[in-house]
N, C-alpha and C positions, 0 to 999 in steps of 0.2 A: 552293392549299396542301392537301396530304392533312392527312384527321382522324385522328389517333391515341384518337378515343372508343373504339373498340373492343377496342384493342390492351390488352395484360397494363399493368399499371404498371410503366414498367423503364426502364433510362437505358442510351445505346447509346455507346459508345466507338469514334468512328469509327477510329483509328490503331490499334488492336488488334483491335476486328473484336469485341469483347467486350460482351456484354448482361448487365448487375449490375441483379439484381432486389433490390429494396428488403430484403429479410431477408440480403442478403452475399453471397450465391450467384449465380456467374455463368455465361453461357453462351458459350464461342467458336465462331461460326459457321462458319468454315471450315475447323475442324480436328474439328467437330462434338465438344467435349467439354464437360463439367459440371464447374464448381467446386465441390464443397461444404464444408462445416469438418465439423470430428472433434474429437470432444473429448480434453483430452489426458488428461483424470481420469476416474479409474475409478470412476461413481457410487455400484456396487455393492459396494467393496471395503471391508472391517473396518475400520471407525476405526482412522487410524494417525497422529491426534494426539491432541494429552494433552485432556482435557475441561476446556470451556469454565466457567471461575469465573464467576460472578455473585453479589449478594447479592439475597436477599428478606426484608426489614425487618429490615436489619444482620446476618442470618446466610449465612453462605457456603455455597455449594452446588458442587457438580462434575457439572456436567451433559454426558450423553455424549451425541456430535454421532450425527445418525441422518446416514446417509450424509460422505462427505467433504467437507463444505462444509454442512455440519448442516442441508440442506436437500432430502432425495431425498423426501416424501410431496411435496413440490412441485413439484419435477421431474415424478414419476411420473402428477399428478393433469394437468399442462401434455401432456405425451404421451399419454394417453388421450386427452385432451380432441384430439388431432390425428391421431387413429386413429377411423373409424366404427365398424374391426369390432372395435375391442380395448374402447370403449364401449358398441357393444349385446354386443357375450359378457359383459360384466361385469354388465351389468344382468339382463341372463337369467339371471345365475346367483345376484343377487341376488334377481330374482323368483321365484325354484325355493323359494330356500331361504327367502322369506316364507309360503309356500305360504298356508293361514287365518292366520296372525299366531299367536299363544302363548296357549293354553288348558290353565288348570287343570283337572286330572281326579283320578281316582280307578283304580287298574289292579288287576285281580283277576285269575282264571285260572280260566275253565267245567269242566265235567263231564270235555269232550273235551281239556282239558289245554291249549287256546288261549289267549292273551292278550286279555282284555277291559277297552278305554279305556272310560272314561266320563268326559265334561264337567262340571265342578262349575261349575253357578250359584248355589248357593247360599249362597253363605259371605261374609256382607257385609262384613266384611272385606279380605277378599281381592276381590273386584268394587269397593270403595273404592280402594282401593291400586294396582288397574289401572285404574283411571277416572282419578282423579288425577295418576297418573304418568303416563301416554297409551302404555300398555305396548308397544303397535304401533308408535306411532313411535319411541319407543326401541329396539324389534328390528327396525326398518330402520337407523337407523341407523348400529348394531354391525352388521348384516351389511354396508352398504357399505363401512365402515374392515378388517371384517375379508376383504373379497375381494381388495380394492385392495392389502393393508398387512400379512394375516396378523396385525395388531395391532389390540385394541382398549384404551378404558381407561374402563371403568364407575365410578362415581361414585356411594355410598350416601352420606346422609346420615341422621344420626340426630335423634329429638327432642333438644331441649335444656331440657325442663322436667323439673326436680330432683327435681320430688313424683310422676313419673310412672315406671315402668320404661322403659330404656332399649328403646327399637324403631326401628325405621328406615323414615322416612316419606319422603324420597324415593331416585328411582333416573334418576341421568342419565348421558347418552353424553359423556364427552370427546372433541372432534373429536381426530382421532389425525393427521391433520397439525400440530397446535400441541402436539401432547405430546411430552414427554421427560422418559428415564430419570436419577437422578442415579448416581453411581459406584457401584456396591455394598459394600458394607462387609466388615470382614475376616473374615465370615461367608457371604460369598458371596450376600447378601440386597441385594436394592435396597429402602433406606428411604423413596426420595423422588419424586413425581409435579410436574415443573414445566412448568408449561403456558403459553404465550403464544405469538403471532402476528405476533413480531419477532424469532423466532429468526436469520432471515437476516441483522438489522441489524447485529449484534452488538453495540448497545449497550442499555443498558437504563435507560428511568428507574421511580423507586418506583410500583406500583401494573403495571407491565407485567408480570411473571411471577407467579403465583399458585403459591403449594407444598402439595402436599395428601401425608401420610404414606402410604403402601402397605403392603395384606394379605400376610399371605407367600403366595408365587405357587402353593405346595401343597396348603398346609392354610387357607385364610382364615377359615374358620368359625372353630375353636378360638383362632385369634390374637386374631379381633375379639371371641370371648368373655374372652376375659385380659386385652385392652385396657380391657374396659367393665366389668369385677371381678366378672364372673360367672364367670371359673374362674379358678383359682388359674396363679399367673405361675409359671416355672421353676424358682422361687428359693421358692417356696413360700408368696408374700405373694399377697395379693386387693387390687390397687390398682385404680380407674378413673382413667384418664388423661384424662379431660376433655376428648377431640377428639371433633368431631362430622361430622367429612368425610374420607371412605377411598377409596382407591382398590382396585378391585380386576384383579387383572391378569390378563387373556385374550389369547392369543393360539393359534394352529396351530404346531404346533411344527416346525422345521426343524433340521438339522444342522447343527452347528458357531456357531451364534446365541442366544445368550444375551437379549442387550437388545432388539437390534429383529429379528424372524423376515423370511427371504427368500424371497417367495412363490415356488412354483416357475414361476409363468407370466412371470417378471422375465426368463426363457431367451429370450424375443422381442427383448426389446430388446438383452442379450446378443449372441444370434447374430447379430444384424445386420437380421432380416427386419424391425423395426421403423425401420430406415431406409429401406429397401426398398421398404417400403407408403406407407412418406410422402412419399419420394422419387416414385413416379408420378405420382400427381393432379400434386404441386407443378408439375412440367415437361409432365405430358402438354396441359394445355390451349395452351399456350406454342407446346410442340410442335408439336400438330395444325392451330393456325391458321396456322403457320409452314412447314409440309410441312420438317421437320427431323426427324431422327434423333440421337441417341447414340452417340458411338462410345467414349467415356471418361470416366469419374468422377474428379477430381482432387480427392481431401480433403487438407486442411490444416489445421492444426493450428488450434483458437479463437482460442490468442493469438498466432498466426503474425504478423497486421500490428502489435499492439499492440508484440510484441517489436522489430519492424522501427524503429518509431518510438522506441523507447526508446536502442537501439542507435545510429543514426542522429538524436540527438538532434531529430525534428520533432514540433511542439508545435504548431503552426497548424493549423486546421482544412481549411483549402483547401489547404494542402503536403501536407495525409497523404490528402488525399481524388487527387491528383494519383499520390503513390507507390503507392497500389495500381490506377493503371490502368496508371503504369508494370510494376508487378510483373505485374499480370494481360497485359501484352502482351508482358515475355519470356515468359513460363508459354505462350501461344499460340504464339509462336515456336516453344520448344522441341518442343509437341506436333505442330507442322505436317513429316510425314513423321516418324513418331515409330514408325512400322511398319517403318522403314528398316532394313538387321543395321545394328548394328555401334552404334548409337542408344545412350547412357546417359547417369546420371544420379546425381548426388549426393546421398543423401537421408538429412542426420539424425536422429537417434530418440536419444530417453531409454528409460529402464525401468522400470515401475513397481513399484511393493513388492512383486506376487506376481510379477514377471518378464517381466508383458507388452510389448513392443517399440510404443513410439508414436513414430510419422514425425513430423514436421515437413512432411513431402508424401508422398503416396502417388498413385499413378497407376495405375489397376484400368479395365481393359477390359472394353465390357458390350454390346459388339456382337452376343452370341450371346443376350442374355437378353430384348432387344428385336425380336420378331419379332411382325410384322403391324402395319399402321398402326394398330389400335386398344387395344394394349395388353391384350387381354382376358384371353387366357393367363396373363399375368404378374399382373394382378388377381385372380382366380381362385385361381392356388397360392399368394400371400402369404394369400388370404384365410380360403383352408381349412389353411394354417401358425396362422393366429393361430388359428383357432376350435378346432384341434387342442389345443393350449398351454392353452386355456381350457377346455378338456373341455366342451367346445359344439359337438354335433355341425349345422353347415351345412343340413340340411335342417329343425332346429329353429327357426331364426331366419329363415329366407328363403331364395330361392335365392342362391348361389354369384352375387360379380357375373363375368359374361362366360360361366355355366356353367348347366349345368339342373339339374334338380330330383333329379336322379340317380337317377330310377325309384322311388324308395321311397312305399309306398303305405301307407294312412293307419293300419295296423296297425302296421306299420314304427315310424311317428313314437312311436305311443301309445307301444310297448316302451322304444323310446328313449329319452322321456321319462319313465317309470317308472323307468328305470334311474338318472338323470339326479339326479333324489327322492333315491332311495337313496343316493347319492353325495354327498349332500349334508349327510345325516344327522353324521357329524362335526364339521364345522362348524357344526351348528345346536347340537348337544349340547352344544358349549363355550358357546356366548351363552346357553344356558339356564341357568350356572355361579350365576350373583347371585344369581340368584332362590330356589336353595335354600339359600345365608348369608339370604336375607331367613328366607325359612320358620324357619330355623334359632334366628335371633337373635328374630322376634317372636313364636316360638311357634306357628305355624299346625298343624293337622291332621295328624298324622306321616301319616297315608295321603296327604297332597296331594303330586301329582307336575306336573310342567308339561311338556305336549307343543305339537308344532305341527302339527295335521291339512294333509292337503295333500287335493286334488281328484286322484281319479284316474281319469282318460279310460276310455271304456267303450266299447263298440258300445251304435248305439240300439234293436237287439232288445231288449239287457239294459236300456236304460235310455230312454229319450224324448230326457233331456236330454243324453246322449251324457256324462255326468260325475256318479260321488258320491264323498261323502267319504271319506278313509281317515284312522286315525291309526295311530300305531304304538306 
């Protein structure tokens, strides 16, 4: 008896000739095609259902679904997680924009008309308030929410001692996968921050969504001073409203998105190339031990068999495990001489709200994109597609897999990466946004500004340790 210890994990259908590996996706050997599904919803597409009602302690809220199925920071976090190169460009570009972490300074202007940073340690204060709050760790992680998500959702609180002035002693990161917006009001303002980590479930019991009110997204300093009766309200009264937890709202702005921003590196998974990259690994080890090729990709719809079985009234678990080896062995049928003229096929589609055409089967030929037994090629140009996407130039991160170092020499890199800095600076700018409502609201040093020095690569004529600081 041969050992199958070494073989992929997979179940072989002898009458069709068909290999269904445990995640649904199958392989036919003699007509050498790929099964895969395709979704038939469009993750990235505007809410285009009404928001999801809930109560938080007897009051009603209208909470707007982040993606169509009010789950895409999960989706998006589940597809990184099965991308190597979509996870290190994001973290490099999280490491760029950590550079030193967030330092108070002081910024003046020399003889020569230059900008001059200087580091304030001395204001105990202010070293209380980043001690206590672990200000580093909080600027990591707004920069991970906002490279992933273009969304963050910071979180002041204020004292709540009556004999004291109002100040705000802490500053925390809401994970931006468990937040959401509620509807905006007929002011075009969102009043409401609800947050919990059963959004998928759809149901909720007391104590699982937390509501925290929201700054206005333009001006939050003068709001949270009208809120706490140090300036006067619209109406011309000086009330404090007695909350002690705000949200303040950060995000990178995008076109035509209001509630949740769409980063533009979300174009990978779009185009397609993020099926692409995930699609080799999955089949090439398969592949290579198997001395098999690709000649066809057959995607079908998610709920292609669930609709089968609906239709077809089967409800047993071994009847419908039966119908799709039935289905996967006409689908081999039809593919075997599928090169033939005169060859067709019947394939439904719906449409979706902006107009895109989703099959129910589609059958895409990939005989010319598979060349050479090691795949390296095709590894290679998805891989310098995503780091492109991510504004992560490939010689930054390692070599290219399948590819070389592409000549560039270690001047090359330094530039690159100075450039890289630079580019990053709008996104750092926004997450330093809190920190000047904190200044604002507790009073600190109108000279105090907060930057984030980074290390900038040198020759070691200029320097021994080949690195000194910059700030800007």
């Amino acid at each position: 008896m041969s050992s199958n210890k070494n073989k992929p994990n997979q179940r072989e259908n002898p009458r069709s000739n068909a290999i269904v590996f445990p995640n649904g996706t199958a392989f036919f050997k003699d007509t050498k095609s790929a099964v895969l599904f395709a979704s038939s919803k469009d993750m990235f597409a505007l809410p285009d259902a009404d928001p999801i009602s809930v109560d938080v302690k007897n009051k009603p809220y209208k909470v707007v679904p982040w993606g169509e199925d009010n789950d895409l920071p999960q989706q998006i976090i589940e597809k990184v997680g099965k991308s190597p190169d979509m996870s290190t460009g994001l973290l490099f570009n999280i490491n760029v924009g950590f550079g030193e972490g967030i330092t108070p300074c002081r910024i003046s202007v020399n003889e020569a008309g230059k900008k001059v940073v200087t580091p304030v340690f001395d204001n105990k204060e202010i070293n209380l308030f980043f001690e206590q709050n672990d200000i580093n760790g909080y600027f990591l992680e707004q920069l991970t929410d906002l490279n992933y998500f273009f969304n963050t959702f910071p979180e002041i609180i204020l004292n709540q001692d009556s004999s004291q002035s109002r100040k705000i002693v802490e500053l925390n990161s809401k994970e931006a996968s468990f937040s959401r917006w509620s509807e905006m009001n007929s002011d075009g303002a969102i009043e409401n921050h609800l947050y919990s980590a059963k959004w998928t479930e759809r149901s909720f019991e007391d104590g699982d969504i937390v509501q925290t009110p929201v700054l206005h997204r333009k001006r939050p300093i003068i709001d949270l001073l009208r809120r706490i009766g140090r300036e006067k309200q619209l109406n011309g009264k000086t009330t404090d409203e007695k909350k002690y937890r705000y949200i303040v709202p950060v995000n990178m702005p995008t076109p035509g998105r209001f509630y949740y921003q769409k980063p533009y590196w979300f174009s990978i998974i779009e185009s397609g190339w993020y099926d692409f990259a995930t699609f080799i690994p999955e089949f090439k080890k398969y592949l290579i031990q198997n001395g098999m090729t690709i000649k066809y990709i057959i995607y079908i719809a998610d709920d292609y068999f669930p609709d089968i079985f609906t239709r077809e009234g089967i409800t047993d678990e071994v009847k419908q495990t039966a119908r799709i080896k039935k289905e996967y062995a006409d689908l081999n049928k039809y593919t075997t001489g599928i090169s033939n003229s005169g060859k067709s096929m019947i394939s439904f589609y719906k449409q979706s709200p902006d107009g895109k055409k989703q099959y129910r089967i589609e059958i895409t030929a990939v005989e010319n994109q598979f060349k050479g037994g090691e795949y390296l090629d095709d590894s290679a140009e998805v891989s310098n597609m995503i780091a492109y996407t991510l504004g992560v130039h490939p010689s930054l991160i390692g070599a290219v897999p399948g590819g070389s170092k592409g000549g560039f020499s270690g001047s090359d890199k330094r530039e690159l990466f100075i450039i890289k800095q630079a580019l990053m600076k709008p996104m750092v700018d926004r997450l330093l946004r809190p920190l000047y409502l904190i200044k604002a609201i507790n009073k600190w040093p109108e000279d105090i500004h907060f930057t984030v020095p980074h290390i900038t690569l040198t020759t070691l004529d200029k320097n021994k340790t080949g690195s000194e600081t910059q700030t800007d």
